[in-house]
Backbone and ligand atoms as CSV (ligand in chain L), in Angstrom:
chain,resi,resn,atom,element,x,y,z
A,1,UNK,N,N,-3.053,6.545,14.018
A,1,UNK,CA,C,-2.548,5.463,14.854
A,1,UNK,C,C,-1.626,6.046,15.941
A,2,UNK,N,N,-2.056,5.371,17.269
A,2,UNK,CA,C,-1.217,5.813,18.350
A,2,UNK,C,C,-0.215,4.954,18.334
A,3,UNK,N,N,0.993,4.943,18.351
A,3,UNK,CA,C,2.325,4.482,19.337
A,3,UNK,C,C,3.115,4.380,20.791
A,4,UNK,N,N,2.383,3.777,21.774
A,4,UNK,CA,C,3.119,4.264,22.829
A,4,UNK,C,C,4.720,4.121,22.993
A,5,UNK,N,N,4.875,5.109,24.160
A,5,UNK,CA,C,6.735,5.247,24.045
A,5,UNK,C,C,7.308,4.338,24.041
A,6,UNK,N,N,6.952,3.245,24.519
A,6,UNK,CA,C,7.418,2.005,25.066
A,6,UNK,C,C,7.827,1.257,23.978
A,7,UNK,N,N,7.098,1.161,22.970
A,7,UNK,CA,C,7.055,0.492,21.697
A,7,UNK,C,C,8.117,1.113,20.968
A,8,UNK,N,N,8.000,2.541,20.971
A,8,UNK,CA,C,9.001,3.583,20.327
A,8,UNK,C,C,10.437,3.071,20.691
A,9,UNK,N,N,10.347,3.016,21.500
A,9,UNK,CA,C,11.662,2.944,22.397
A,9,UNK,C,C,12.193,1.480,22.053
A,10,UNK,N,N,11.336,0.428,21.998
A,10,UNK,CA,C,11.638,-0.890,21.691
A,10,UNK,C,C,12.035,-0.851,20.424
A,11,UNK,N,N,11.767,-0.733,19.218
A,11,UNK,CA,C,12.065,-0.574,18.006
A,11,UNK,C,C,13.175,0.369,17.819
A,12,UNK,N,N,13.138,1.439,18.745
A,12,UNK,CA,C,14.721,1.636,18.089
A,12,UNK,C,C,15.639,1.343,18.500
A,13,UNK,N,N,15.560,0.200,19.920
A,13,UNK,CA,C,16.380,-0.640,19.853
A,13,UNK,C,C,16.688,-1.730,19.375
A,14,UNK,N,N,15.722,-1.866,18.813
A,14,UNK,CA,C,15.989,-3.600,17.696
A,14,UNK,C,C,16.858,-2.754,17.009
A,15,UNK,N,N,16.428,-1.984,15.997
A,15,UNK,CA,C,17.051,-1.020,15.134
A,15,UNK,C,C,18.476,-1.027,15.295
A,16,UNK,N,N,18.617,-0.266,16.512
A,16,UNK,CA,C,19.859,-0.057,16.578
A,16,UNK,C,C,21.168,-1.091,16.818
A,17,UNK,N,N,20.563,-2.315,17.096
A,17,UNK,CA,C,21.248,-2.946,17.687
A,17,UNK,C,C,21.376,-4.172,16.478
A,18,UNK,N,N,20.669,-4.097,15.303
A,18,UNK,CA,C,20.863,-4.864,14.345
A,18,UNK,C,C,21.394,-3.808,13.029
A,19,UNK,N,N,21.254,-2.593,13.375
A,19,UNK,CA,C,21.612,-1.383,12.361
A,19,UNK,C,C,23.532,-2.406,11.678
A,20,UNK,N,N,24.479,-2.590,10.492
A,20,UNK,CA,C,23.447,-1.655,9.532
A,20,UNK,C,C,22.209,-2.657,8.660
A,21,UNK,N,N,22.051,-3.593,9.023
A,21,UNK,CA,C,20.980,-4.455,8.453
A,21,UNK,C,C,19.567,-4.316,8.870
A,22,UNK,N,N,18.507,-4.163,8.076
A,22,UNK,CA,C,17.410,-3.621,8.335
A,22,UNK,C,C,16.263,-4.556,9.096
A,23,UNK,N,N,15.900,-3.614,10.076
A,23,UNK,CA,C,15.153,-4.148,11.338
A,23,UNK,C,C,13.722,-4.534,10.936
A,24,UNK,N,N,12.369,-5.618,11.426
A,24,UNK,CA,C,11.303,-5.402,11.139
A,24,UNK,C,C,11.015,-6.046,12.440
A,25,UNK,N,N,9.460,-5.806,12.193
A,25,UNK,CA,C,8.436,-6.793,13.296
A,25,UNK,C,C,6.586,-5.977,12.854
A,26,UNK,N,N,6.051,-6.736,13.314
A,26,UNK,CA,C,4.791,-5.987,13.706
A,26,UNK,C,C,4.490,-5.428,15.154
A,27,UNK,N,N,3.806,-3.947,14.661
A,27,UNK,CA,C,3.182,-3.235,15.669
A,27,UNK,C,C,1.397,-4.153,16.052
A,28,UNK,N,N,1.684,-4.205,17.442
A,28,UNK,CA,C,0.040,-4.920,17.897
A,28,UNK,C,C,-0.354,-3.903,18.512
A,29,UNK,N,N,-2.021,-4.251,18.762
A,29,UNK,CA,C,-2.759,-3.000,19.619
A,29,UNK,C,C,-3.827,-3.485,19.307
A,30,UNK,N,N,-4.578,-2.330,19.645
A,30,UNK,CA,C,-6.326,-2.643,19.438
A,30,UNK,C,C,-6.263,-1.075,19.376
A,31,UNK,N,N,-7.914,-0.850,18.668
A,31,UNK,CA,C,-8.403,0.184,18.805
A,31,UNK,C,C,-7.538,1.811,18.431
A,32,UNK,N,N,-6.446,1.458,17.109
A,32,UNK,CA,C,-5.923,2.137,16.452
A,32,UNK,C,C,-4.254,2.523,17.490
A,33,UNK,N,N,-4.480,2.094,18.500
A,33,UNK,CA,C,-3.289,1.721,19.519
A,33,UNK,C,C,-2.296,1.237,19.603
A,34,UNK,N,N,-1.153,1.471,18.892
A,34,UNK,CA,C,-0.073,0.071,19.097
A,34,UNK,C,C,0.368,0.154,20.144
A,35,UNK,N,N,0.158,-1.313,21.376
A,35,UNK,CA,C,0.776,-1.004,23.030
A,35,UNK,C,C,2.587,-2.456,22.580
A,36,UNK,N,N,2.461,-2.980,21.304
A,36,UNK,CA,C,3.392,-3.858,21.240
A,36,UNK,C,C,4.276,-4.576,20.205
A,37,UNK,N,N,5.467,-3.952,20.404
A,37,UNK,CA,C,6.322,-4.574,19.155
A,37,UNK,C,C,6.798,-5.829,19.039
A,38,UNK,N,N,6.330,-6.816,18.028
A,38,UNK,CA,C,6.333,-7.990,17.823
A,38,UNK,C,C,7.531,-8.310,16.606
A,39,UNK,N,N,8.873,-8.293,17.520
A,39,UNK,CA,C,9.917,-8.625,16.536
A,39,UNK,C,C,10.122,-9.412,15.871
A,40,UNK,N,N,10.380,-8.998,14.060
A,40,UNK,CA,C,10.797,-10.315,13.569
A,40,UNK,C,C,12.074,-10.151,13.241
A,41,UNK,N,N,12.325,-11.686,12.435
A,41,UNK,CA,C,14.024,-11.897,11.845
A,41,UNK,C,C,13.687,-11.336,10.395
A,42,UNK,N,N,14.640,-10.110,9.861
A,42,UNK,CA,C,14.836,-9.993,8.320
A,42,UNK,C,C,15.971,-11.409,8.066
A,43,UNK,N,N,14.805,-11.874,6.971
A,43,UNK,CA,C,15.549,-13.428,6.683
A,43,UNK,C,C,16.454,-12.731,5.362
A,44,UNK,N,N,16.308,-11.816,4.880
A,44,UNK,CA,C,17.083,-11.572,3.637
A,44,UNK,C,C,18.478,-10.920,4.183
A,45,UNK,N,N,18.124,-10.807,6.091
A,45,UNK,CA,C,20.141,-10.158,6.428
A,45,UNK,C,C,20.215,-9.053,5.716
A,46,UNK,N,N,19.537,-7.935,4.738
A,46,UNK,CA,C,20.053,-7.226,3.891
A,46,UNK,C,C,19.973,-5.603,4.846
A,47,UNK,N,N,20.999,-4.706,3.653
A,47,UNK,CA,C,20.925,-3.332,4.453
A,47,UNK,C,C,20.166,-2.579,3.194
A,48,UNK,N,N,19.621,-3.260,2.802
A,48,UNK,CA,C,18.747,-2.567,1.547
A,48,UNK,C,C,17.182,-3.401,1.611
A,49,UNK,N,N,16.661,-4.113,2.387
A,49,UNK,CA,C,15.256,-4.643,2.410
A,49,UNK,C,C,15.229,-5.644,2.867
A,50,UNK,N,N,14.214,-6.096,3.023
A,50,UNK,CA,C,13.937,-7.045,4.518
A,50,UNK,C,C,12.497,-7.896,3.776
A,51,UNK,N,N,12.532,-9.148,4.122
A,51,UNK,CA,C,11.542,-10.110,4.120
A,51,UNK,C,C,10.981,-10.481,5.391
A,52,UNK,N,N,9.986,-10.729,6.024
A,52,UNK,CA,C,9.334,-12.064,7.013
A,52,UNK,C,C,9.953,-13.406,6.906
A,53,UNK,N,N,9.982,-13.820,7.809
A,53,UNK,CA,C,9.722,-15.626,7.572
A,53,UNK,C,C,8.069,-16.268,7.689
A,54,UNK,N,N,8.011,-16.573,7.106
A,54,UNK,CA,C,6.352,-16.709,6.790
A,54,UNK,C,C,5.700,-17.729,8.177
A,55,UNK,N,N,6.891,-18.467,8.932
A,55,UNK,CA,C,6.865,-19.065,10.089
A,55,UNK,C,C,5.973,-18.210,11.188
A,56,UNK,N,N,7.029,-17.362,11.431
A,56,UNK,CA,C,6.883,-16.179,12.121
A,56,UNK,C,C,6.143,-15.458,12.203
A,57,UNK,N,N,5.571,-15.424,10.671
A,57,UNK,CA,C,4.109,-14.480,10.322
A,57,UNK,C,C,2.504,-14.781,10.988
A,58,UNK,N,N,2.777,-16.476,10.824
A,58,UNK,CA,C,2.067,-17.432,11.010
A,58,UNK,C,C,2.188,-17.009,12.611
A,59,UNK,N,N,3.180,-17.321,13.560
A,59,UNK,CA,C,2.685,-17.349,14.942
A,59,UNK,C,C,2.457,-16.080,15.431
A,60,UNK,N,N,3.037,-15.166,14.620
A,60,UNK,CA,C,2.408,-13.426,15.306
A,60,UNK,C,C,1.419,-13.558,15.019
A,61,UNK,N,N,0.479,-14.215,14.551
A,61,UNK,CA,C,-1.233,-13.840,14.113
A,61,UNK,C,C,-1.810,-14.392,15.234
A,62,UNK,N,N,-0.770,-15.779,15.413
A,62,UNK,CA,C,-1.811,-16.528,16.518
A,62,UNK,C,C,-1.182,-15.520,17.624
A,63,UNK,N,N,-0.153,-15.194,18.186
A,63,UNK,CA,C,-0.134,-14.711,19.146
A,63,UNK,C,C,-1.127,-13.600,19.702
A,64,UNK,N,N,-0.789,-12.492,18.449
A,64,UNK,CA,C,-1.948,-11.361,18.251
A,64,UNK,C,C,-3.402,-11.964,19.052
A,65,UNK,N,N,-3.884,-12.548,17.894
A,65,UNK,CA,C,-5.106,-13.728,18.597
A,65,UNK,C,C,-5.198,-13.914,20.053
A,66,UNK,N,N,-4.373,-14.805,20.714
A,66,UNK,CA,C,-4.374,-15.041,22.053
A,66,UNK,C,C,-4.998,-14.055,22.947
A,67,UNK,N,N,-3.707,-12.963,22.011
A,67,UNK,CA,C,-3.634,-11.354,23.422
A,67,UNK,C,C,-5.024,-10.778,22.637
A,68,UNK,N,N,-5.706,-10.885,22.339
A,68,UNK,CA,C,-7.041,-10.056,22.343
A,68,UNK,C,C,-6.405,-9.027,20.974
A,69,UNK,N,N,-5.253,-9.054,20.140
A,69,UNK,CA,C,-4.603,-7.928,19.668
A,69,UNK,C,C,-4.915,-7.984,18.180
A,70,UNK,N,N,-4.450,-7.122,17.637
A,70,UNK,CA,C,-4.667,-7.224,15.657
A,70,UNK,C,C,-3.293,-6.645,15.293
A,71,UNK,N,N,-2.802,-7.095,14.595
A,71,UNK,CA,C,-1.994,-6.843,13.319
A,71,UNK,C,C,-2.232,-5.222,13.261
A,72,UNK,N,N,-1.548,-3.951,13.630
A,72,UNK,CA,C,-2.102,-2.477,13.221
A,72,UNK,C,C,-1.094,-1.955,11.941
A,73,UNK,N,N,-0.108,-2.502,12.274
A,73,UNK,CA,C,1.305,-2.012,11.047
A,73,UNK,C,C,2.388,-2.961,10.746
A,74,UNK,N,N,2.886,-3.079,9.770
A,74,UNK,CA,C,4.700,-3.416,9.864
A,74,UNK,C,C,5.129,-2.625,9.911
A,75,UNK,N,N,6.434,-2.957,10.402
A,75,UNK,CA,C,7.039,-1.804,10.578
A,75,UNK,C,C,8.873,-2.216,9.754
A,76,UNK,N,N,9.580,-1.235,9.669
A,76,UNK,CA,C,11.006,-1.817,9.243
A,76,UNK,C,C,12.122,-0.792,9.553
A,77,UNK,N,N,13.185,-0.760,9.438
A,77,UNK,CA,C,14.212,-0.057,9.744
A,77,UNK,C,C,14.882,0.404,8.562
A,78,UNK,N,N,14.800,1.807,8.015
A,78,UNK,CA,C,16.260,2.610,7.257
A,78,UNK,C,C,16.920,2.775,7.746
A,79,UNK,N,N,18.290,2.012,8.176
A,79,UNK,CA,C,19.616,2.443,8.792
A,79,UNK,C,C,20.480,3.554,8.121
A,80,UNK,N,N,19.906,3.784,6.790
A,80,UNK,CA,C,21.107,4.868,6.296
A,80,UNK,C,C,19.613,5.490,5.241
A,81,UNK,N,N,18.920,5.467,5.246
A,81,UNK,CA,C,17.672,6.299,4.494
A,81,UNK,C,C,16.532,6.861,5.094
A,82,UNK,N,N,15.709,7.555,4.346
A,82,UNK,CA,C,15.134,8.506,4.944
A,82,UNK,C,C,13.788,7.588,5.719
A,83,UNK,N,N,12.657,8.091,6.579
A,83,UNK,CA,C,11.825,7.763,6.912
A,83,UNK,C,C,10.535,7.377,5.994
A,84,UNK,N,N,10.961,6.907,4.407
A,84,UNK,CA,C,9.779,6.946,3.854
A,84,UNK,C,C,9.779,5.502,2.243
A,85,UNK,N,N,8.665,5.391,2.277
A,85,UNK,CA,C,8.871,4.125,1.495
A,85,UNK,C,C,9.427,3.576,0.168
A,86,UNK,N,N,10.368,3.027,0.321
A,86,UNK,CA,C,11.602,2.986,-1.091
A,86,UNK,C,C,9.956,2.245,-2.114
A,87,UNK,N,N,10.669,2.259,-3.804
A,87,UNK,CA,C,9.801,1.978,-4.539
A,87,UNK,C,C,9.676,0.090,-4.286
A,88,UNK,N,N,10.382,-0.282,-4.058
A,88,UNK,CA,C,10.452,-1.574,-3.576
A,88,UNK,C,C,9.457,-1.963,-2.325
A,89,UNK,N,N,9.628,-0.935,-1.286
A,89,UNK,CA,C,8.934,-1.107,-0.508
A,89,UNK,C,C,7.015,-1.096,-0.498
A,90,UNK,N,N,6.938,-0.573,-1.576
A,90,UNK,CA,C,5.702,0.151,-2.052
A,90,UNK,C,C,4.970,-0.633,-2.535
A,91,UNK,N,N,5.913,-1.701,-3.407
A,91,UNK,CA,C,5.416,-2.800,-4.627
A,91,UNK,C,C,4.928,-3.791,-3.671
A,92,UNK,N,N,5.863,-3.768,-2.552
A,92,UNK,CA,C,5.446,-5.284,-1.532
A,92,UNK,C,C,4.507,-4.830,-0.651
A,93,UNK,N,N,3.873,-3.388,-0.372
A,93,UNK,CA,C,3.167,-3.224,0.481
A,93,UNK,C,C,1.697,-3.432,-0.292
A,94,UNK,N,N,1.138,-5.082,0.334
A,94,UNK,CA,C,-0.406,-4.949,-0.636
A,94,UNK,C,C,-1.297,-5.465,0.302
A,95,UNK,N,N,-1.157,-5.089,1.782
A,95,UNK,CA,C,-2.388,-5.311,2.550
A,95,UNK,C,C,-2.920,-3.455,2.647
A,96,UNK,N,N,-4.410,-3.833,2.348
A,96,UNK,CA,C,-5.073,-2.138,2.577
A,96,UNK,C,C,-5.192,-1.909,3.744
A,97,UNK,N,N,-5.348,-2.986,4.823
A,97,UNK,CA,C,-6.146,-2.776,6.081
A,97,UNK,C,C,-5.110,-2.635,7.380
A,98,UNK,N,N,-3.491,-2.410,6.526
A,98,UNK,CA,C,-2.793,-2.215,7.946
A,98,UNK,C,C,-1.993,-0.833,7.980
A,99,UNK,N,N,-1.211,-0.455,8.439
A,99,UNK,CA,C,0.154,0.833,7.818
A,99,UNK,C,C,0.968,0.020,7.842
A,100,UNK,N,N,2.026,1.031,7.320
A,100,UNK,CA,C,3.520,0.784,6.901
A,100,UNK,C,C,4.308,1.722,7.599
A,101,UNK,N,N,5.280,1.265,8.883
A,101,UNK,CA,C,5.814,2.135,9.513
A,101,UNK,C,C,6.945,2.260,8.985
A,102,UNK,N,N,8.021,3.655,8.636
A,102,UNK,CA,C,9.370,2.984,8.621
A,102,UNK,C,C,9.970,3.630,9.338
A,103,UNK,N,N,10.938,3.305,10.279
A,103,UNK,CA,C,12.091,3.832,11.408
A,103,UNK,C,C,13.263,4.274,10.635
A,104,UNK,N,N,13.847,5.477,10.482
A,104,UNK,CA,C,15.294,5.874,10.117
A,104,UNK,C,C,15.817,6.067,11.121
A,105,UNK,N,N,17.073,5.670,11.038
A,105,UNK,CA,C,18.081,5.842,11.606
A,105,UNK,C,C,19.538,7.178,11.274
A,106,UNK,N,N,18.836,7.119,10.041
A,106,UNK,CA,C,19.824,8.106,9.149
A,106,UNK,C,C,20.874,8.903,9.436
A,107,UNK,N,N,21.888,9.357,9.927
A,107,UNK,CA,C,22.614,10.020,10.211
A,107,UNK,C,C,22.554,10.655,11.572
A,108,UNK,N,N,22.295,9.043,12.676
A,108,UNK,CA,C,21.750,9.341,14.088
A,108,UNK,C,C,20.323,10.200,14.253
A,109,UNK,N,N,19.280,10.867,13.314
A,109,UNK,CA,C,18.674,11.580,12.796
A,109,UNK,C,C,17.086,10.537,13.306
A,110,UNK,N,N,16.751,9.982,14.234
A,110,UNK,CA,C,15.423,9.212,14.438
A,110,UNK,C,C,14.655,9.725,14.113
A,111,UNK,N,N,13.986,9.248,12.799
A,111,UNK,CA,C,12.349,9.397,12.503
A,111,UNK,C,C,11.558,8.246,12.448
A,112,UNK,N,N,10.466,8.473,12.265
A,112,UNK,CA,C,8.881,7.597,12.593
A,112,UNK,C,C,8.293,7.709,11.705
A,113,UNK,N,N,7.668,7.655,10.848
A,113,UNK,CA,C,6.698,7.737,9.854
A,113,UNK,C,C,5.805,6.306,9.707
A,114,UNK,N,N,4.522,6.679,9.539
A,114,UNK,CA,C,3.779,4.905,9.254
A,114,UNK,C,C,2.675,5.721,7.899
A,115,UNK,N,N,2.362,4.736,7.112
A,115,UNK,CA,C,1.788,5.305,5.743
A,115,UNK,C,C,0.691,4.155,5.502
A,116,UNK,N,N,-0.574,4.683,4.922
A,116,UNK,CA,C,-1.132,3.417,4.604
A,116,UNK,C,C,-0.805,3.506,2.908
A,117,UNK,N,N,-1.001,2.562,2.924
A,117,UNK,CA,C,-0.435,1.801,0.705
A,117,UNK,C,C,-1.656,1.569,0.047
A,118,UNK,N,N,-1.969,1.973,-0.727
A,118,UNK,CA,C,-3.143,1.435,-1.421
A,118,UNK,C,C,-3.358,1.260,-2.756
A,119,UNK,N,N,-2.634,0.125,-3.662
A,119,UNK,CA,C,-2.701,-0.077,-5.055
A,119,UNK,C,C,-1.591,0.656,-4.868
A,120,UNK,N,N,-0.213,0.359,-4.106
A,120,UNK,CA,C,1.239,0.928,-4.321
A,120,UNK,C,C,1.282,1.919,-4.406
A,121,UNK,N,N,0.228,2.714,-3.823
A,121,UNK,CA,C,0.516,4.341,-3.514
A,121,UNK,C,C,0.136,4.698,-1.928
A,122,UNK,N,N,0.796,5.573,-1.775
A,122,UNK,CA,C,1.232,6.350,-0.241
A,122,UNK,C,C,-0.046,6.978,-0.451
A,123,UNK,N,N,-1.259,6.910,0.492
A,123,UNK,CA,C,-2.405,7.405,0.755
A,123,UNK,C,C,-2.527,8.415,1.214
A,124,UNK,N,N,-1.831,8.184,2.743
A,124,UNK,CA,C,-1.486,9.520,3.391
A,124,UNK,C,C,-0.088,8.939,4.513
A,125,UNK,N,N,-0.018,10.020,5.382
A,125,UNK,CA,C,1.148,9.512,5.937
A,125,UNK,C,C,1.259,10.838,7.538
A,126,UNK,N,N,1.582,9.464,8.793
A,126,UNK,CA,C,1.452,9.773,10.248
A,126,UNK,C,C,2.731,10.290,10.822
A,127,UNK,N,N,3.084,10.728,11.543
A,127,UNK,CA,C,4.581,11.206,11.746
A,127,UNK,C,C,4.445,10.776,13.371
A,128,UNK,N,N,5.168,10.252,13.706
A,128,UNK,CA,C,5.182,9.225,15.351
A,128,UNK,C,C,6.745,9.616,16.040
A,129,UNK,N,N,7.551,10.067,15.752
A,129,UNK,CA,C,8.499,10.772,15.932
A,129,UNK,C,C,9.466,11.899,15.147
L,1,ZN,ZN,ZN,12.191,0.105,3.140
């Protein structure tokens, strides 16, 4: 999966600017491309894991839709952990057909990582910064 900078750059400013509470949204694109970060609200406020609002979920699909786009990843923010998927994160990851990006922030330290999940295991794993 590609990331353009633009997107890069957008997410780690959600990130940063909601750091220390953890950031999400979906990555859109086509054709293994993400050209767009589709921010959401972590409704759980937490600095340890993050939910959707299922609202939200609902109109990023239609939006996706509109723009010609698909669903390619979620994505979320470690403000104080590493770039890779807590066991929590793992249990909730149960779509096969998208990745799992996660953004650290860690000790000013920006990493990228996106992973696909499959039956709660790390398949393989992309490095995007
Ligand atoms: Zn996580």
């Amino acid at each position: 999966m590609i990331i353009i900078d633009a997107v890069k750059q957008s997410i780690i400013r959600q990130a940063q600017a909601e750091a220390p509470i953890e950031s999400c949204g979906y990555l859109l694109g086509k054709d293994n491309v993400v050209t767009e970060n589709y921010a959401m609200t972590n409704i759980d406020h937490s600095e340890e894991h993050f939910s959707f609002d299922p609202r939200e979920q609902f109109a990023a699909l239609k939006y996706a839709r509109q723009h010609g786009l698909r669903i390619l990843a979620n994505w979320h923010s470690h403000p104080a952990s590493p770039s890779r998927p807590s066991e929590e994160d793992k249990r909730l990851a149960n779509d096969p057909n998208i990745r799992y990006a996660i953004l650290s922030l860690m000790n000013g330290d920006i990493r990228l990582n996106s992973f696909k999940i499959i039956n709660h295991e790390i398949i393989d794993k992309e490095i995007h910064i």
